[in-house]
NUPAKE-932134 format. One record per residue: x, y, z of N, C-alpha, C in turn. Coordinates in steps of 0.2 Angstrom, whole numbers, plus 5000, padded with zeros to 4 digits. Layout:
! NUPAKE-932134
ATOM    n_u    n_v    n_w   ca_u   ca_v   ca_w    c_u    c_v    c_w
ATOM      X      Y      Z      X      Y      Z      X      Y      Z
...
END
This chain:
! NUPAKE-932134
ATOM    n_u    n_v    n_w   ca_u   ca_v   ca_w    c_u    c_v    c_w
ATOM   4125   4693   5387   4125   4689   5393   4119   4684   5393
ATOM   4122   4679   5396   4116   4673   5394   4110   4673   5401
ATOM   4105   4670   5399   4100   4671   5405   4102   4667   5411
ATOM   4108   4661   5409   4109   4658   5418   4115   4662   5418
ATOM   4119   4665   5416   4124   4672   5418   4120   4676   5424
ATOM   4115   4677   5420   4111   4686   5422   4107   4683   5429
ATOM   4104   4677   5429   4102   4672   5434   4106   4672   5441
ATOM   4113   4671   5440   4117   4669   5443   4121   4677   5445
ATOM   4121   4681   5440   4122   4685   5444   4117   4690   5450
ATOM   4111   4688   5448   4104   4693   5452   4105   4688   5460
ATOM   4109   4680   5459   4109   4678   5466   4116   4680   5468
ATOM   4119   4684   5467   4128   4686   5470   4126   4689   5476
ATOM   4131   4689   5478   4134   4694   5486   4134   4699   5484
ATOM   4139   4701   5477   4142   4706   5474   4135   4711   5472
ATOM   4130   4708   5472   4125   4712   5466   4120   4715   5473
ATOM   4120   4710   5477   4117   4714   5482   4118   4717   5488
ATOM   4126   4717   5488   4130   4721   5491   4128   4730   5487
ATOM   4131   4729   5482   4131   4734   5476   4123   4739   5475
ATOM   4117   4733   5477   4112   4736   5476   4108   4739   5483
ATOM   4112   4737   5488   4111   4739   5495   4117   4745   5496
ATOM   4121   4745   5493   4124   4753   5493   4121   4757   5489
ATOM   4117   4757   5483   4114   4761   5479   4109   4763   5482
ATOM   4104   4758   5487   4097   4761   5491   4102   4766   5498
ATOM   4107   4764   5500   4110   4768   5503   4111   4775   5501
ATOM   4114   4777   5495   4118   4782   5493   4110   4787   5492
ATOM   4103   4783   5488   4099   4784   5485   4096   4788   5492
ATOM   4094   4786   5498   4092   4788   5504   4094   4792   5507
ATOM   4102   4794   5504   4105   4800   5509   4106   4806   5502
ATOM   4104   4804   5494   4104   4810   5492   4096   4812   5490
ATOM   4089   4807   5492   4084   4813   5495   4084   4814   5500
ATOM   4087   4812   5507   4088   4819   5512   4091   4823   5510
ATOM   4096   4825   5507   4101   4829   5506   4096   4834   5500
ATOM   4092   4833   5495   4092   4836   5492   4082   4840   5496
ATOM   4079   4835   5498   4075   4838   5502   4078   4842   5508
ATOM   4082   4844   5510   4084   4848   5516   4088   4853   5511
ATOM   4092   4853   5507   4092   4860   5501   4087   4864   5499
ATOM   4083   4861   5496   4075   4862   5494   4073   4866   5500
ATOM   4073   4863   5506   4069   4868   5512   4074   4874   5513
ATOM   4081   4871   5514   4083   4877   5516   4082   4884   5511
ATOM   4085   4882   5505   4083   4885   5500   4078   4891   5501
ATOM   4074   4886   5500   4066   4890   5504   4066   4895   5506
ATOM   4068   4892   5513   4067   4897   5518   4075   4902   5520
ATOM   4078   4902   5515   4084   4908   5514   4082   4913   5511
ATOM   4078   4912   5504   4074   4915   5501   4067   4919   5504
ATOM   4064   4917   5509   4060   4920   5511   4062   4924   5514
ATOM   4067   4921   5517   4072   4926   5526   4076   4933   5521
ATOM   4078   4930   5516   4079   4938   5513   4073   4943   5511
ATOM   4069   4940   5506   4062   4944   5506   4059   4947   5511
ATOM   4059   4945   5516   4058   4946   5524   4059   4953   5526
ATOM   4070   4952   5527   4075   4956   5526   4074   4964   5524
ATOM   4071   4962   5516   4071   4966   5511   4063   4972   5515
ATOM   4057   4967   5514   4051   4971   5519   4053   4976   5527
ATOM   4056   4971   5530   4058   4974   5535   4064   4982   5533
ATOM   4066   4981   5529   4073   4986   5530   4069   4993   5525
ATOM   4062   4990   5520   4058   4997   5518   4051   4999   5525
ATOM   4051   4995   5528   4047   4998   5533   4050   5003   5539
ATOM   4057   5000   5540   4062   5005   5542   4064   5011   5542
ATOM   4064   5013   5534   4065   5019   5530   4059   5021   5529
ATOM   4053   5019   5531   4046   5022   5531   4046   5025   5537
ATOM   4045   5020   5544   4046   5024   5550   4051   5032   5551
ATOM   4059   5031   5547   4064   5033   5549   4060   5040   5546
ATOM   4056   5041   5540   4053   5048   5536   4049   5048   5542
ATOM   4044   5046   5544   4038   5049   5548   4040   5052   5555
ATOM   4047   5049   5557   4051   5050   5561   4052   5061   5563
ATOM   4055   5059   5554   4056   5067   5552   4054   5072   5549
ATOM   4048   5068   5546   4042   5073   5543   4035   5071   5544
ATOM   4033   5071   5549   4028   5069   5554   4023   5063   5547
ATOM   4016   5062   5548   4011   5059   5547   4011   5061   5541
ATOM   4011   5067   5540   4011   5073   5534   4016   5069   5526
ATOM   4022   5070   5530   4026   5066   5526   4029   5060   5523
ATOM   4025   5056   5530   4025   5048   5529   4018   5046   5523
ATOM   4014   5049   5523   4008   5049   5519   4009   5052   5511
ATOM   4014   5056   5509   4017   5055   5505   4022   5052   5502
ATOM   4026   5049   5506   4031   5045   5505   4026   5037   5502
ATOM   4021   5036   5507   4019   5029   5505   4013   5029   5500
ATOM   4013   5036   5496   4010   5036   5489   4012   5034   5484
ATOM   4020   5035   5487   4022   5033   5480   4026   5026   5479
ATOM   4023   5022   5484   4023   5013   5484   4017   5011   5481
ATOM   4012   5015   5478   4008   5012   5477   4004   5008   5474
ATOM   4010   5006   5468   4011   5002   5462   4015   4997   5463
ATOM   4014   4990   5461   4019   4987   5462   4024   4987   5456
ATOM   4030   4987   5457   4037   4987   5453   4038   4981   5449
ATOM   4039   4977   5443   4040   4972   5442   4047   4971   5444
ATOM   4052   4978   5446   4060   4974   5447   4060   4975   5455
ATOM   4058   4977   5458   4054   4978   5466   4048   4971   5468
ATOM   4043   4974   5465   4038   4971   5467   4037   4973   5475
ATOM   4036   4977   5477   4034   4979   5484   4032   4986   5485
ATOM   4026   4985   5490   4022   4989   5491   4020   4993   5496
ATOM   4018   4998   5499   4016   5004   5504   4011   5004   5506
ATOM   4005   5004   5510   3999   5008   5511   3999   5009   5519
ATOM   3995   5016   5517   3994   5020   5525   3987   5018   5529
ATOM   3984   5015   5533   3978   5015   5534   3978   5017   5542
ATOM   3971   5018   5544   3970   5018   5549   3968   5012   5556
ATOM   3966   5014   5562   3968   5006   5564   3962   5003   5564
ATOM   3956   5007   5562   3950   5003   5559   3949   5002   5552
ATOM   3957   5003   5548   3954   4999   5543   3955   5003   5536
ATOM   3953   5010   5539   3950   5017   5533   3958   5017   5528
ATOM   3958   5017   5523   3963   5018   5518   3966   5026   5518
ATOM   3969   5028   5521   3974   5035   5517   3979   5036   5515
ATOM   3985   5031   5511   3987   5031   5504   3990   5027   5506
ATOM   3992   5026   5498   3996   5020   5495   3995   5016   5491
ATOM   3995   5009   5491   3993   5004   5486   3986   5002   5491
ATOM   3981   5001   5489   3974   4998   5490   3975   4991   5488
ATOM   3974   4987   5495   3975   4980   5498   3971   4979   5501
ATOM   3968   4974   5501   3964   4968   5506   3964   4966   5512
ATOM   3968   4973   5516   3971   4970   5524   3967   4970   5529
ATOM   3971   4966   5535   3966   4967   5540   3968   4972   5544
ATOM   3962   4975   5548   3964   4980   5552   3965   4980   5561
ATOM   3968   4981   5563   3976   4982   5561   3979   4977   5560
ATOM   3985   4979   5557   3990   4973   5557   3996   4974   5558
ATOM   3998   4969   5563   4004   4968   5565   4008   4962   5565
ATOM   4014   4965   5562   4020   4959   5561   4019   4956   5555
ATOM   4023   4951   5554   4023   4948   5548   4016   4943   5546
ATOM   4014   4943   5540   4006   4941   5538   4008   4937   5531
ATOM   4005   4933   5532   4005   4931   5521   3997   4931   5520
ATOM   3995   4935   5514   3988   4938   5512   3988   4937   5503
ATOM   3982   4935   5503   3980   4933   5496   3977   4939   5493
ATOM   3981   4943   5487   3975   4949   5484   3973   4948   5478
ATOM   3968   4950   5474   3967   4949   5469   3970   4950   5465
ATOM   3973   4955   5464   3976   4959   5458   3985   4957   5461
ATOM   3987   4959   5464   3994   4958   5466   3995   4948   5467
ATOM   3989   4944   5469   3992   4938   5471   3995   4938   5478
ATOM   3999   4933   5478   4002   4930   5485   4006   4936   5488
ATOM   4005   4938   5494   4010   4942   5497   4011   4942   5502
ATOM   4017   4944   5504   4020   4943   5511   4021   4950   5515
ATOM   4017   4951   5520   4015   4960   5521   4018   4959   5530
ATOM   4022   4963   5532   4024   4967   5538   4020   4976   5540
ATOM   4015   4973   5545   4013   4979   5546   4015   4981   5556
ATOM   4014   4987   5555   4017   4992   5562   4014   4998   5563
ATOM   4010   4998   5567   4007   5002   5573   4013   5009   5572
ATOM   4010   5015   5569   4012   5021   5570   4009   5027   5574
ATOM   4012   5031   5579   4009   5034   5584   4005   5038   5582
ATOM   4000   5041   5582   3995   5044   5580   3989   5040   5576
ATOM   3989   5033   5577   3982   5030   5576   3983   5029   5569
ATOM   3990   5028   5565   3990   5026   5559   3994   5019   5559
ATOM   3992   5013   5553   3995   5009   5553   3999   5007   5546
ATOM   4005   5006   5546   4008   5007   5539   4010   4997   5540
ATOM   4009   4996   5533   4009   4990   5531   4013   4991   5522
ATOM   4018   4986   5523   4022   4987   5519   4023   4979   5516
ATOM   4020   4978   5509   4018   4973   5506   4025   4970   5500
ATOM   4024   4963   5499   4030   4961   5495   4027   4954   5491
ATOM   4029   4955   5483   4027   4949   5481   4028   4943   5482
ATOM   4028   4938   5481   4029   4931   5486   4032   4927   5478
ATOM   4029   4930   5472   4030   4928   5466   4039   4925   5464
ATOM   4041   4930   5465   4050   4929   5462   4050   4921   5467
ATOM   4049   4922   5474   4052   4917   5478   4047   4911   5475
ATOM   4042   4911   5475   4039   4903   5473   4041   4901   5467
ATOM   4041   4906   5460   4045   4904   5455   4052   4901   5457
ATOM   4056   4904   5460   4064   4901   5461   4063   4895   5464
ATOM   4058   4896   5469   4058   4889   5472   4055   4884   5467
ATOM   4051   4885   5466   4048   4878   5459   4053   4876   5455
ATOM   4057   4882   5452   4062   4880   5447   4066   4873   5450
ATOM   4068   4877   5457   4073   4875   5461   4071   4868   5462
ATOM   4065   4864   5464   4060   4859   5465   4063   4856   5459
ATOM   4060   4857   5453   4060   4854   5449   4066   4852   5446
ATOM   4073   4857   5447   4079   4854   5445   4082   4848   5451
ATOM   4079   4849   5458   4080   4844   5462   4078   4836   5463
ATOM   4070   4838   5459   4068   4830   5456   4070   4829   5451
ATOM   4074   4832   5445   4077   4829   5438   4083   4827   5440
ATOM   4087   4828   5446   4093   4826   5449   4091   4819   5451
ATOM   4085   4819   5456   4085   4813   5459   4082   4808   5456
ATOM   4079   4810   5449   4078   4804   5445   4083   4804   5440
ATOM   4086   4805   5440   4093   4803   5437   4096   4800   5441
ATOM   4098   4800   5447   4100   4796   5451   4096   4790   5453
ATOM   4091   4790   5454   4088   4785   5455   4087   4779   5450
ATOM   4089   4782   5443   4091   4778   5437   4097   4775   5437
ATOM   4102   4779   5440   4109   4778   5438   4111   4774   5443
ATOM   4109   4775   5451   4113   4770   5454   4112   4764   5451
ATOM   4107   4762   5453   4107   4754   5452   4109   4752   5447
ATOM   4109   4755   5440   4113   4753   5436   4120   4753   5435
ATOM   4122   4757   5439   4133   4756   5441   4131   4752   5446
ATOM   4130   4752   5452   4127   4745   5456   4128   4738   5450
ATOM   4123   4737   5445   4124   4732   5443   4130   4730   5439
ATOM   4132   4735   5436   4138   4735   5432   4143   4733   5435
ATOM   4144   4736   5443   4152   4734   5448   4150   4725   5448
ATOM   4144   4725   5451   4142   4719   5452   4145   4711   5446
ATOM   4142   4717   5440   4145   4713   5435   4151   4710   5434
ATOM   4156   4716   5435   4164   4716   5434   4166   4710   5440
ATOM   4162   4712   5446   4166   4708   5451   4166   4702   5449
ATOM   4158   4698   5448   4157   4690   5447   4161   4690   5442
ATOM   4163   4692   5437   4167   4692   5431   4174   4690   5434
ATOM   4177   4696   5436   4184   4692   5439   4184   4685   5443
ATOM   4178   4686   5449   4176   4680   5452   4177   4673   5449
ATOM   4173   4674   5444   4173   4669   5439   4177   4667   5437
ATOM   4184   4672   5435   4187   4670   5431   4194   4666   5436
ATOM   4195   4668   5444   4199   4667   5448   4197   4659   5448
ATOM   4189   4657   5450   4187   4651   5451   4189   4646   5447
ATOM   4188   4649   5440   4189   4642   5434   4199   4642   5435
ATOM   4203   4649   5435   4210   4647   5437   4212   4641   5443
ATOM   4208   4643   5447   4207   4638   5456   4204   4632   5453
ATOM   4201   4628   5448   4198   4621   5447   4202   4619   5443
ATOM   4205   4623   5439   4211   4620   5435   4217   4616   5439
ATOM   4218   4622   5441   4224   4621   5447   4223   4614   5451
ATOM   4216   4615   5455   4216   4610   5458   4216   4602   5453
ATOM   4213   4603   5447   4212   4598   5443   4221   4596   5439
ATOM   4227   4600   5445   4233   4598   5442   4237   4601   5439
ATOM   4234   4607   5434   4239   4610   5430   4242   4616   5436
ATOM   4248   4615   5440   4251   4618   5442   4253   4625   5438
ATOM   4252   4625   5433   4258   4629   5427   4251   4636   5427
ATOM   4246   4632   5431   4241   4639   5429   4242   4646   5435
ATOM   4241   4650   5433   4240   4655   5436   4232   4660   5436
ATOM   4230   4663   5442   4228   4667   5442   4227   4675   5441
ATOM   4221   4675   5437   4223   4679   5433   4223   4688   5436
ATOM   4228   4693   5434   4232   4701   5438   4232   4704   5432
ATOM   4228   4709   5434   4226   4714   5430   4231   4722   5431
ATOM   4229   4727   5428   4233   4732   5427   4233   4738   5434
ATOM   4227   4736   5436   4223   4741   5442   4228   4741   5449
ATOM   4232   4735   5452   4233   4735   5459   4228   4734   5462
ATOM   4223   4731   5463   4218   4732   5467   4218   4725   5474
ATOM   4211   4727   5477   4215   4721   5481   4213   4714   5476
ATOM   4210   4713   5473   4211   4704   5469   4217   4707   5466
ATOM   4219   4709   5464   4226   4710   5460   4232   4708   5464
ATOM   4233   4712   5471   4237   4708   5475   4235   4702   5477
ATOM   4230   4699   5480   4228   4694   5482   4233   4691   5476
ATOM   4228   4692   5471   4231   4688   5464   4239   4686   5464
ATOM   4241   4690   5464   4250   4691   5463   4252   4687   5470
ATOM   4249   4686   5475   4252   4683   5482   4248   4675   5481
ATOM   4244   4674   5479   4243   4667   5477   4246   4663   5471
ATOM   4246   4668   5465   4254   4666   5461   4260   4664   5463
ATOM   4263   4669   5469   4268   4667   5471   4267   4661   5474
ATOM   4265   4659   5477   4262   4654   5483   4262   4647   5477
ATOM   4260   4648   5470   4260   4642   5467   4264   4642   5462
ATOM   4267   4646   5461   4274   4646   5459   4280   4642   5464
ATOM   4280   4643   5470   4283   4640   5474   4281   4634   5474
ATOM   4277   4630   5475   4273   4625   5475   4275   4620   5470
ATOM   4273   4624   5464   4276   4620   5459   4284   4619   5457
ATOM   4290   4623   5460   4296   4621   5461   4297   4616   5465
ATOM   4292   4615   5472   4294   4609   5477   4292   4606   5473
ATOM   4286   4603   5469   4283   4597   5464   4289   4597   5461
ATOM   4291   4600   5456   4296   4599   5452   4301   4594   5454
ATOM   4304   4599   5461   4310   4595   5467   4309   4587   5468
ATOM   4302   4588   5471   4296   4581   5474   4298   4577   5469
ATOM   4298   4577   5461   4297   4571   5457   4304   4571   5455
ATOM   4310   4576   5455   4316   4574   5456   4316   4569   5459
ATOM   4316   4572   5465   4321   4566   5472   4317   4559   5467
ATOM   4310   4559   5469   4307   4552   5468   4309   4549   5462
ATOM   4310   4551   5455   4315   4550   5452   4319   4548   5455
ATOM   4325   4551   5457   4331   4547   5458   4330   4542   5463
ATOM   4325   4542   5467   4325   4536   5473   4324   4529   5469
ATOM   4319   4531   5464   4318   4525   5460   4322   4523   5455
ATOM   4326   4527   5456   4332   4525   5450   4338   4520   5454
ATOM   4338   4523   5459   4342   4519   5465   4341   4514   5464
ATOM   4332   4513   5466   4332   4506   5468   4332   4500   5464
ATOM   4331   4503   5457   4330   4498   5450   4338   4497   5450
ATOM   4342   4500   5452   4348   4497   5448   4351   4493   5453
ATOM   4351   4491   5461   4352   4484   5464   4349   4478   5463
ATOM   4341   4480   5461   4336   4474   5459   4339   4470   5453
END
């Protein structure tokens, strides 16, 4: 393509119609994939959550049945974190004193949902509960699985979006290209025409589209046209024929 083509095309309707649907599409697929990414998120966390809640559930339901006694050994044996689990138990008092489980960095007491920083465990996500007798069970989860999915997830969402931020503008320009191209090629048909050659036509392609039709109903239109011409220089023909042969 030559530079006053490429010129002429950056000044179209077509290219900037084309490239204003592309900041469009672009607009609505980083909301769409920011609002996935949060959601994502935060499904992710709401199950981990889920998961925390439904082992402190089954900690209360043993202390339930086998008093303080039981619950204290039950939450001994959370005391490790699980790599296919990764979630943790401890028993403490409500000033703080540790009597079993996994040894954490908590505050004393703790209640409800908490995110807490540990040395050794890292990022966790801890649900603590007031049990009668002046104990408080806190039942801890890593945060790890869900930040990994989520970064993965981040990351697959920006290599979308710069693929797409590559790719519209360039089909943008490409549609753009095609049209001025047909454009072009209907215009030099329509200067022809006007410059006389009846015989020409507008050029219809395989697609049906609407220049296609357009195309085929302006054909018609000059196909007709040029059978009246044809008539038109008849008659005038024979007018003048008339008149030459009295003269």
């Amino acid at each position: 393509m030559s530079l006053a083509r490429l010129a002429e095309l950056f000044r179209s309707f077509a290219l900037r119609t084309a490239l204003a649907a592309s900041a469009v599409v672009l607009a609505v697929t980083a909301a769409g994939l920011a609002f996935g990414y949060w959601r994502s998120e935060t499904v992710l966390r709401e199950s981990l959550e889920i998961a925390i809640r439904t082992e402190t559930e089954k900690l209360v339901t043993i202390w339930r049945m086998r008093g303080p006694a039981g619950l204290a050994a039950e939450v001994s044996r959370h005391s490790e974190l699980v790599p296919g689990s990764a979630m943790v138990a401890t028993l403490q008092t409500l000033d703080g004193r540790h009597i079993s489980g996994a040894r954490l960095n908590l505050p004393a007491p703790l209640q409800g949902f908490d995110m807490l920083d540990d040395a050794a465990a890292g990022r966790l996500r801890v649900l603590g509960v007031i049990v009668p007798g002046g104990l408080n069970l806190v039942v801890a989860a890593q945060m790890r699985a869900v930040l990994d999915t989520a970064d993965t997830l981040l990351r697959s969402l920006l290599l979308a979006g710069a693929a797409a931020l590559v790719i519209a503008p360039l089909f943008g320009v490409w549609m753009a290209w095609r049209t001025e191209r047909r454009l072009r090629a209907i215009s030099g048909a329509a200067t022809a025409i006007m410059g006389g050659d009846l015989s020409r036509r507008l050029p219809v392609g395989r697609g049906a589209d609407e220049f296609d039709r357009l195309g085929t109903t302006i054909n018609a239109m000059l196909a007709r046209m040029e059978q009246l011409m044809a008539g038109l220089r008849q008659v005038t023909d024979d007018i003048a024929h008339d008149l030459r042969s009295p003269l």
